[in-house]
C-alpha positions as CSV (number, residue, x, y, z in Angstrom):
1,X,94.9,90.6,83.6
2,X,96.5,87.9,81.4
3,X,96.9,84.1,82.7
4,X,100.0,83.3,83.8
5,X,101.7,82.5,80.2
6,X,103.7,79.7,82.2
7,X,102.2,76.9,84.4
8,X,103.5,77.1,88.1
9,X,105.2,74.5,89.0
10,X,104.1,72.4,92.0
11,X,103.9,73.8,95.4
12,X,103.3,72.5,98.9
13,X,100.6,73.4,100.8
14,X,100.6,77.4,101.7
15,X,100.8,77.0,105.3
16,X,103.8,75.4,104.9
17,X,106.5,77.5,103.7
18,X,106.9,81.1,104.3
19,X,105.2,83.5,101.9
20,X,107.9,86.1,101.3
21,X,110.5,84.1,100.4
22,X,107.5,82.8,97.7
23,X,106.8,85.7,96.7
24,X,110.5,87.2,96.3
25,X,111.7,84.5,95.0
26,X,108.7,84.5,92.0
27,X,108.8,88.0,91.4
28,X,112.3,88.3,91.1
29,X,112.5,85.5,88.3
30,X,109.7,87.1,86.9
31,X,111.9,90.3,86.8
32,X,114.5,88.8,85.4
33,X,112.5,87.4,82.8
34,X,110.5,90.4,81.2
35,X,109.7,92.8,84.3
36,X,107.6,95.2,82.2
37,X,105.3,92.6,80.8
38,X,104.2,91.0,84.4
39,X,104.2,94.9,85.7
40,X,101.8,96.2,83.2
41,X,100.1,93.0,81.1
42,X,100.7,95.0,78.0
43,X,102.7,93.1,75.8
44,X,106.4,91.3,75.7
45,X,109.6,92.8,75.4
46,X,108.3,96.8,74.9
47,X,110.7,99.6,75.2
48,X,110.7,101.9,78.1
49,X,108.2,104.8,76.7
50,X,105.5,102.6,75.8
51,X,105.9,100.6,79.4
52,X,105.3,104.0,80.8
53,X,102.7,105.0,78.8
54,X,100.7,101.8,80.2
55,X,100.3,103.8,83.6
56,X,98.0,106.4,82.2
57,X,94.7,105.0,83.4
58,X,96.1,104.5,86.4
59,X,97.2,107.5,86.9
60,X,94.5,109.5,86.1
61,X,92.7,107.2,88.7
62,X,95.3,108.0,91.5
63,X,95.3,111.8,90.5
64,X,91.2,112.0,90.9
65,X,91.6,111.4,94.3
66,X,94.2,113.6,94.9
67,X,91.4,115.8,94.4
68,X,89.8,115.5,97.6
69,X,92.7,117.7,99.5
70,X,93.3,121.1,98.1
71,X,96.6,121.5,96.2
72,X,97.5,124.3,98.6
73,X,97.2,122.0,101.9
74,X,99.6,119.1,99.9
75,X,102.5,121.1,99.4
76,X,104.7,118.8,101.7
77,X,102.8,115.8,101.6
78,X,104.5,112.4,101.6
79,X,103.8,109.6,99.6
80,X,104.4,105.6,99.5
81,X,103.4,103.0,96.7
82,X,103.1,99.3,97.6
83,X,104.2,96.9,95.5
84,X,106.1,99.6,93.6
85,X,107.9,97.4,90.8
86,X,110.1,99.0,88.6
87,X,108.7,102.5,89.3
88,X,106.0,102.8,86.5
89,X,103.5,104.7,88.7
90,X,106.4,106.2,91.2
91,X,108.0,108.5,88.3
92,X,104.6,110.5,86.8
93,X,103.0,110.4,90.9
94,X,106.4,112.1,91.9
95,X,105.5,115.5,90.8
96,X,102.7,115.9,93.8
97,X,105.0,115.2,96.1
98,X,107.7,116.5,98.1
99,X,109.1,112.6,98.6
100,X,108.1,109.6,97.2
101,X,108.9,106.0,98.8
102,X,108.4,102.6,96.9
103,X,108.3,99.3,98.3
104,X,108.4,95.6,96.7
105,X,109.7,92.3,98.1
106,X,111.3,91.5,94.8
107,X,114.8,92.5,95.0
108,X,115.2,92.6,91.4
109,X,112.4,94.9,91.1
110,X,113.5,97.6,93.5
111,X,116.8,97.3,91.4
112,X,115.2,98.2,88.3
113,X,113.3,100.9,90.2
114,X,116.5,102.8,91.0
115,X,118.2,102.9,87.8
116,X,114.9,104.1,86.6
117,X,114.4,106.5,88.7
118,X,118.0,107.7,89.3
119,X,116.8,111.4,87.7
120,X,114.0,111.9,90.1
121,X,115.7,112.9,93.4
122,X,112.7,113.0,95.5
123,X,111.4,108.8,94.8
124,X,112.9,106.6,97.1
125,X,112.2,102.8,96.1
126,X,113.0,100.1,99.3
127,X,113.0,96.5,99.4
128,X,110.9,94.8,102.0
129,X,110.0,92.0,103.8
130,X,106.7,91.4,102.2
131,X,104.4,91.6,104.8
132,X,105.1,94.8,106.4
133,X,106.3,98.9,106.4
134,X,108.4,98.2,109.7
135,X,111.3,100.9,107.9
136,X,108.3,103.1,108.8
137,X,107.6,105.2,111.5
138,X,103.8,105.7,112.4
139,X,102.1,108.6,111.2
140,X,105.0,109.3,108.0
141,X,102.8,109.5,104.9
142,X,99.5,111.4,104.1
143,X,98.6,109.4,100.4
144,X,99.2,105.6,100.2
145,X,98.4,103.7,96.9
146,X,98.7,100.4,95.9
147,X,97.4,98.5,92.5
148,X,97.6,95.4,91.3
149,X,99.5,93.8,93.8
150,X,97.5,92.8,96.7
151,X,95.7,90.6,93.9
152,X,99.3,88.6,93.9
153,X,99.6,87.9,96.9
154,X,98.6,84.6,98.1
155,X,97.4,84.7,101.8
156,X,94.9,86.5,103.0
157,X,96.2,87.7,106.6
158,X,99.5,88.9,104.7
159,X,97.0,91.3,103.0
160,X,95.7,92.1,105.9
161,X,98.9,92.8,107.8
162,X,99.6,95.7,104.8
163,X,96.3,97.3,105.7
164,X,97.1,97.0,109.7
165,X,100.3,99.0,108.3
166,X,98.7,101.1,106.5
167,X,96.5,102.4,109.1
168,X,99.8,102.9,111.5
169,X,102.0,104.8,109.4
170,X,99.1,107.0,106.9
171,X,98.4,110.9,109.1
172,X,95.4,111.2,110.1
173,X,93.2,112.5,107.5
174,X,95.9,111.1,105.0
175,X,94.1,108.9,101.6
176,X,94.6,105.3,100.4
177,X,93.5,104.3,97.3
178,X,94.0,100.6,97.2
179,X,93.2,97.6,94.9
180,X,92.1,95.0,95.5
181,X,91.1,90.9,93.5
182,X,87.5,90.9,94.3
183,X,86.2,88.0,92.7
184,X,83.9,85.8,94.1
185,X,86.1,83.2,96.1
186,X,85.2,79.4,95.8
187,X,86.8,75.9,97.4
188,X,88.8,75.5,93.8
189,X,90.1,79.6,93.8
190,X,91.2,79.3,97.3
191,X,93.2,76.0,97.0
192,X,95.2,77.4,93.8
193,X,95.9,80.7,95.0
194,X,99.6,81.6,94.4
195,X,101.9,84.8,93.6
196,X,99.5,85.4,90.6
197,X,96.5,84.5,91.0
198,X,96.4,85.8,95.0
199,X,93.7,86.2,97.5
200,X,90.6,87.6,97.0
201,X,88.5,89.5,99.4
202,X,84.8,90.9,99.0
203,X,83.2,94.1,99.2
204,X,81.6,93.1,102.9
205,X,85.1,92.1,104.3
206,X,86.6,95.3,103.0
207,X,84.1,97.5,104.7
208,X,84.1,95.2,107.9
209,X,87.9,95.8,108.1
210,X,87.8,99.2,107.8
211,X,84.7,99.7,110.4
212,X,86.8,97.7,112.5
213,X,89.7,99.7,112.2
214,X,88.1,103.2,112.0
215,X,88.8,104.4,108.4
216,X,86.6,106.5,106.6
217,X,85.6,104.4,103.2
218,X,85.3,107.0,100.4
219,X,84.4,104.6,97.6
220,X,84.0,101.2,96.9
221,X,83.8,100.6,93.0
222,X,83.9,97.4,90.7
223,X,82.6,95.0,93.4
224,X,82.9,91.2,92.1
225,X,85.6,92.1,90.0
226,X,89.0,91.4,89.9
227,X,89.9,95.0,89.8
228,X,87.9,96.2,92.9
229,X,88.8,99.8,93.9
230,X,88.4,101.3,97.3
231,X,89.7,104.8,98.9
232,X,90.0,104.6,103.0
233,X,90.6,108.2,104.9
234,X,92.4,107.7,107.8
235,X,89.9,109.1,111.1
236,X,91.1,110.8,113.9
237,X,91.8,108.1,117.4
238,X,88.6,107.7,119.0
239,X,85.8,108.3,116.1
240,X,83.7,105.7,115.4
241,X,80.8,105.6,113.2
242,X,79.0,102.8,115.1
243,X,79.2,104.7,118.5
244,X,78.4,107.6,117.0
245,X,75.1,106.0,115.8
246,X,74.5,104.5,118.9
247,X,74.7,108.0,120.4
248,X,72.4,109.4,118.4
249,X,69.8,106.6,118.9
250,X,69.8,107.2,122.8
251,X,69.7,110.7,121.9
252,X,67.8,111.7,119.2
253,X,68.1,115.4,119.9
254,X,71.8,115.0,118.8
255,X,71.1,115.6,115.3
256,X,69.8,118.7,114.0
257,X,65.8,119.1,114.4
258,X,65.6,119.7,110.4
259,X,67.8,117.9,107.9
260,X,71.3,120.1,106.9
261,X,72.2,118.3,104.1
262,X,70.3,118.7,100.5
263,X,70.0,117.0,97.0
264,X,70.9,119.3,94.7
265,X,69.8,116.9,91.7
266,X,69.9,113.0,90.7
267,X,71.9,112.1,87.3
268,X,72.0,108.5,85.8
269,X,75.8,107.6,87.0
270,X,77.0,107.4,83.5
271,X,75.3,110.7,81.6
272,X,73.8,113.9,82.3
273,X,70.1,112.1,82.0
274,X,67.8,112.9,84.8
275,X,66.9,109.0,84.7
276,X,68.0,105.3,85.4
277,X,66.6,102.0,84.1
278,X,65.2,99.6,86.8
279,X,68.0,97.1,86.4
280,X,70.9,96.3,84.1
281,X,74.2,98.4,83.5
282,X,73.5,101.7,83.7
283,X,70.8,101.2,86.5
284,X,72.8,103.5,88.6
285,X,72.6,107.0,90.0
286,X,74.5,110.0,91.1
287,X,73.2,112.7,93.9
288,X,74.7,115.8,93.8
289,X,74.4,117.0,97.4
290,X,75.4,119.7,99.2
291,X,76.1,119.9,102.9
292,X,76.6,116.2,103.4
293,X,78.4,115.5,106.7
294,X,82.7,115.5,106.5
295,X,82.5,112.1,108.4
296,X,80.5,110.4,106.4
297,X,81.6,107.3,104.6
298,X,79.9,104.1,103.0
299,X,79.6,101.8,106.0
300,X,76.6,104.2,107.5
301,X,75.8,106.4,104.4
302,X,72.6,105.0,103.2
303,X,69.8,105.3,100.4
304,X,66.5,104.2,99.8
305,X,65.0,104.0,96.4
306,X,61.5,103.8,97.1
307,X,61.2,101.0,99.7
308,X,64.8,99.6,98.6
309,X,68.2,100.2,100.0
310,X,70.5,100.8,96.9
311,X,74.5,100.5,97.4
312,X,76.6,103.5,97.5
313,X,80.3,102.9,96.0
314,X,81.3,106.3,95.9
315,X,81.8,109.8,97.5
316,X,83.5,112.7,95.5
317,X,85.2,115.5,96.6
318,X,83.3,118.5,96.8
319,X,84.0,120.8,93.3
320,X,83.5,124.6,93.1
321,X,80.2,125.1,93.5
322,X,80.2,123.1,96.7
323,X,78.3,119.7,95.6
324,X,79.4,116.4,96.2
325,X,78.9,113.6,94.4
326,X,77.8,110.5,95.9
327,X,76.7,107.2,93.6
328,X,74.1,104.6,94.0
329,X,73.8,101.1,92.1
330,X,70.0,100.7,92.4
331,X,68.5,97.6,93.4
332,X,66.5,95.0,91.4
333,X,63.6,97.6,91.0
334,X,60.0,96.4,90.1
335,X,58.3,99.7,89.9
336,X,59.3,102.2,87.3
337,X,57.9,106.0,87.3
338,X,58.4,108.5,90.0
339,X,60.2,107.4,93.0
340,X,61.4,108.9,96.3
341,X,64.8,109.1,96.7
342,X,65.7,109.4,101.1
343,X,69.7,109.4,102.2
344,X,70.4,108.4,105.9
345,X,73.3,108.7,107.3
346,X,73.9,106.6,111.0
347,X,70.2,105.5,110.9
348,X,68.8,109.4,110.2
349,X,67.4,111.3,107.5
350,X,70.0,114.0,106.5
351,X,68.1,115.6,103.6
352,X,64.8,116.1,102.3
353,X,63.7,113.4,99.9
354,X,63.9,113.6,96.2
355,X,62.5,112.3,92.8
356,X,64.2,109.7,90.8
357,X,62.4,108.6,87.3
358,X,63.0,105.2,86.5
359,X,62.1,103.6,83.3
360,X,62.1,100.0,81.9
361,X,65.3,98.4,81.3
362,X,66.7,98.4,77.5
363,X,66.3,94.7,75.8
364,X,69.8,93.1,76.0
365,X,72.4,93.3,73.5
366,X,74.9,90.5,73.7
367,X,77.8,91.8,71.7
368,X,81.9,91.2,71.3
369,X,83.8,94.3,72.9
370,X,87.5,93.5,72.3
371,X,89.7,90.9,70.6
372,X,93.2,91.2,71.6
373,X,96.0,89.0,71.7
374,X,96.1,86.4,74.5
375,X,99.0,87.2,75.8
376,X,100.3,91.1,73.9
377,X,97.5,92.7,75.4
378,X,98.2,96.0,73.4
379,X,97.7,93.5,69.7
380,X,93.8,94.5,69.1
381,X,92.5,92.5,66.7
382,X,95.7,90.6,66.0
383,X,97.1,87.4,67.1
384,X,100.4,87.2,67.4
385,X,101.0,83.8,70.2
386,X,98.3,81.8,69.0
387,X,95.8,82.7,71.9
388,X,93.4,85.1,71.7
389,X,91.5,86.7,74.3
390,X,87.8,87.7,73.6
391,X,85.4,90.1,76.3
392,X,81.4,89.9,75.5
393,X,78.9,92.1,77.1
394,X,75.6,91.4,78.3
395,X,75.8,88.1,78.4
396,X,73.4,85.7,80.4
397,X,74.3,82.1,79.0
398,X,78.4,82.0,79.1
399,X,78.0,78.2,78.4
400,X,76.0,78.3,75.5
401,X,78.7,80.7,73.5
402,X,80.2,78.8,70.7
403,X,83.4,80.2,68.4
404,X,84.8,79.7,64.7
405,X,88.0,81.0,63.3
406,X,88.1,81.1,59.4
407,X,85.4,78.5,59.3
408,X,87.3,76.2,61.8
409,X,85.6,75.6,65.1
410,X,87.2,76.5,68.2
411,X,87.9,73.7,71.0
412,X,87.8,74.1,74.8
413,X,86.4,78.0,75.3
414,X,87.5,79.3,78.4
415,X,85.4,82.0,80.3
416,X,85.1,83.6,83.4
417,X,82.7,86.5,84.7
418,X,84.9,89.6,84.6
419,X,82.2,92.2,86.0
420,X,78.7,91.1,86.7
421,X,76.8,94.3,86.3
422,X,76.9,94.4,82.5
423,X,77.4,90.7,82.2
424,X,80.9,90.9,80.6
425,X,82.7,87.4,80.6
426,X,86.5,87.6,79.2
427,X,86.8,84.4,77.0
428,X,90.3,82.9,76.1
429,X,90.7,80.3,73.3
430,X,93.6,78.9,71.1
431,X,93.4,79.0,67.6
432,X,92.8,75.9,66.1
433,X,95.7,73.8,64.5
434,X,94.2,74.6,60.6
435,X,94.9,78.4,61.4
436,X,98.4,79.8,59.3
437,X,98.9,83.4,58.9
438,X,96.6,86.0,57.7
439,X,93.6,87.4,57.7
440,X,90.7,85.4,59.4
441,X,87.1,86.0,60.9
442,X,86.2,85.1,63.9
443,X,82.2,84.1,64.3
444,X,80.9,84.0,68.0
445,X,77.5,82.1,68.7
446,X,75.2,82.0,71.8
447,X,73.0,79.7,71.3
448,X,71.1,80.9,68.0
449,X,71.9,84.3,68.3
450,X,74.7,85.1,65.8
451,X,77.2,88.0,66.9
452,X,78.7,90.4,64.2
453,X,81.8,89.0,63.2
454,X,85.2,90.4,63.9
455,X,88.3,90.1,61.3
456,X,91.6,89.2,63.3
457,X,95.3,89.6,62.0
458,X,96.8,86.4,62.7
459,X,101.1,87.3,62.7
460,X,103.5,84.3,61.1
């Protein structure tokens, strides 16, 4: 996500005024001004296709989890989007549903929405209040999504409000994918949050929330990222995981004698290998298991590597053969070879321990994965408004990386951890004042090591 090209302009503090006329009142001047370019950070002033074809990531994400519910039980299954703008993600969703509603508390937005969407009879787009679904009866929708907006909002309890709605008016059994800003918050982020750069929430909160309010947490992925996704199921009234495990620890008899569940094989989380490094990127793993309980989700689904617990951020649907997916980040592992590999599941072994090899991590690599224009996104190697936005991988001394464009050194490097895992920091810089058009290479530093460099476009 792109800074805000504009500085705000002075606010008072955020108790003090009320949020949803904030947020309204920013978003609609922000429709006004170039809705597609704040909607989908792609680029200023594109034409209608190529705003739409920003959604395909998205979409595809949305659509994987449609997979969970058999196309034949969906047939009349109802749908909402929050924060639904000008109906990017409304218009391709529309065809898995019978309806469609939208909300947004920008006016302007909901406008644009409806001309948009005039040709698709079953999407509905509604303004609203900002904090709420109250046009909603309970129990109306079976699939709730919402990205990239939750991340704009400024206050914390008006984000949880939505999810206190969410969990009133989704069926049970109905599916919520929903993003969220999960950066790691700090006494300066929470002090400047506003109706860009919202509140942020971490993975612990999340899965305390949804304990708390009985959902079923299917994944949990990107953690310590500002795109953090999660996918809640909606439990029946009167399920809960922790009484359930306190059940079974005053009766151990209420689990079956022998384990029920089994693991069909292990995978490295990002190939076919049968094998993960001890730490780094790709030190995760996927089980493929068969069996695994339907009420399983990650706030009692647990794995041991070894004698460590590793962190599960994901439960697929089951595919044909039966075998569901389930992945595991390992922990900071100081053994390598053979390990045992046990899932629990409410404090009990539900399947018969496997073998995971795990071998040495690969020597780091610190290397430059994109160069785009600061604020055109979509420019790739081109710099069309003076700024240029940079993302390096692995990473582990931000504050030693020095830049140079065309042989001129480059002032006053921005960075900011974008996803700790692989060490990627995104890096924004201004071109310095020497700079006119053409072609230019820009050289990247870290302390002595030297990065390949990467020739950038620079627009008149």
């Amino acid at each position: 996500m792109p800074d805000e090209p504009t500085a705000p302009e002075p606010r008072p503090p955020l108790q003090e005024f009320d949020e949803s006329s904030r947020m309204r009142e920013d978003w609609n001047a922000r429709a006004r001004e170039d809705a597609g370019y704040y909607v989908a950070f792609g680029r200023r002033d594109q034409d209608e296709a190529g705003f739409f074809a920003t959604a395909t990531e998205v979409i595809n994400s949305l659509e994987s989890e449609l997979r969970r519910v058999p196309l034949e039980q969906r047939g009349g299954w109802k749908a909402l989007e929050i924060g639904c703008g000008p109906g990017r993600l409304m218009r391709p969703m529309s065809r898995h549903f019978l309806e469609i509603h939208g909300v947004d508390v920008s006016d302007e937005m909901i406008a644009l929405a409806r001309e948009k969407l005039r040709d698709v009879p079953n999407a509905h787009p509604h303004a609203t209040d900002g904090a709420s679904l109250a046009q909603f009866a309970d129990d109306t929708f079976d699939f709730i999504y919402s990205y990239a907006v939750f991340q704009h909002i400024p206050s914390r309890e008006v984000v949880l409000q939505y999810l206190r709605e969410i969990h009133r008016v989704l069926k049970v059994g109905g599916l919520a994918p929903l993003h969220f800003n999960g950066l790691p918050r700090t006494a300066d982020s929470e002090s400047s949050y506003n109706t860009w750069s919202g509140a942020r929430f971490t993975a612990g909160e999340l899965l305390e929330f949804a304990a708390f309010r009985d959902f079923q947490v299917l994944a949990l992925e990107n953690a310590s990222t500002q795109y953090m996704w999660t996918t809640w199921r909606k439990r029946p009234s009167g399920w809960n995981e922790e009484l359930e495990r306190q059940r079974f620890e005053e009766n151990p008899g209420a689990l079956p004698a022998r384990p029920a569940a089994r693991i069909r094989r292990i995978t490295n989380a990002s190939s076919s290998e049968p094998l993960a490094p001890s730490r780094g990127r790709f030190a995760s793993i996927s089980l493929w298991m068969e069996g695994l309980p339907a009420e399983a989700g990650l706030n009692y689904l647990r794995v041991t590597v070894g004698e460590n617990f590793g962190t599960v951020t994901y439960i697929g649907p089951a595919d044909a053969s039966g075998l569901q997916q389930v992945v595991v980040i390992l922990p900071q592992l100081e053994a390598t070879g053979l390990l045992p590999v046990e899932v629990q599941w409410l404090g009990r072994s539900i399947a018969p321990p496997a073998t995971l090899r795990v071998i040495p991590p690969p020597p780091s690599v610190p290397r430059i994965l994109s160069v785009r224009d600061g604020i055109n996104l979509v420019a790739e190697n081109r710099c069309e408004t003076r700024s240029i936005k940079m993302v390096l991988e692995e990473i582990a001394r931000p504050h030693e990386i020095e830049a140079s464009f065309g042989g001129f050194p480059v002032q006053d490097l921005e960075f900011f951890c974008a996803d700790p895992r692989p060490q990627r920091f995104e890096v924004n810089l201004r071109l310095p004042e020497q700079v006119g058009p053409g072609r230019y290479s820009l050289e990247v530093r870290i302390g002595r090591r030297k990065l390949a460099p990467v020739m950038v476009e620079v627009s008149a």
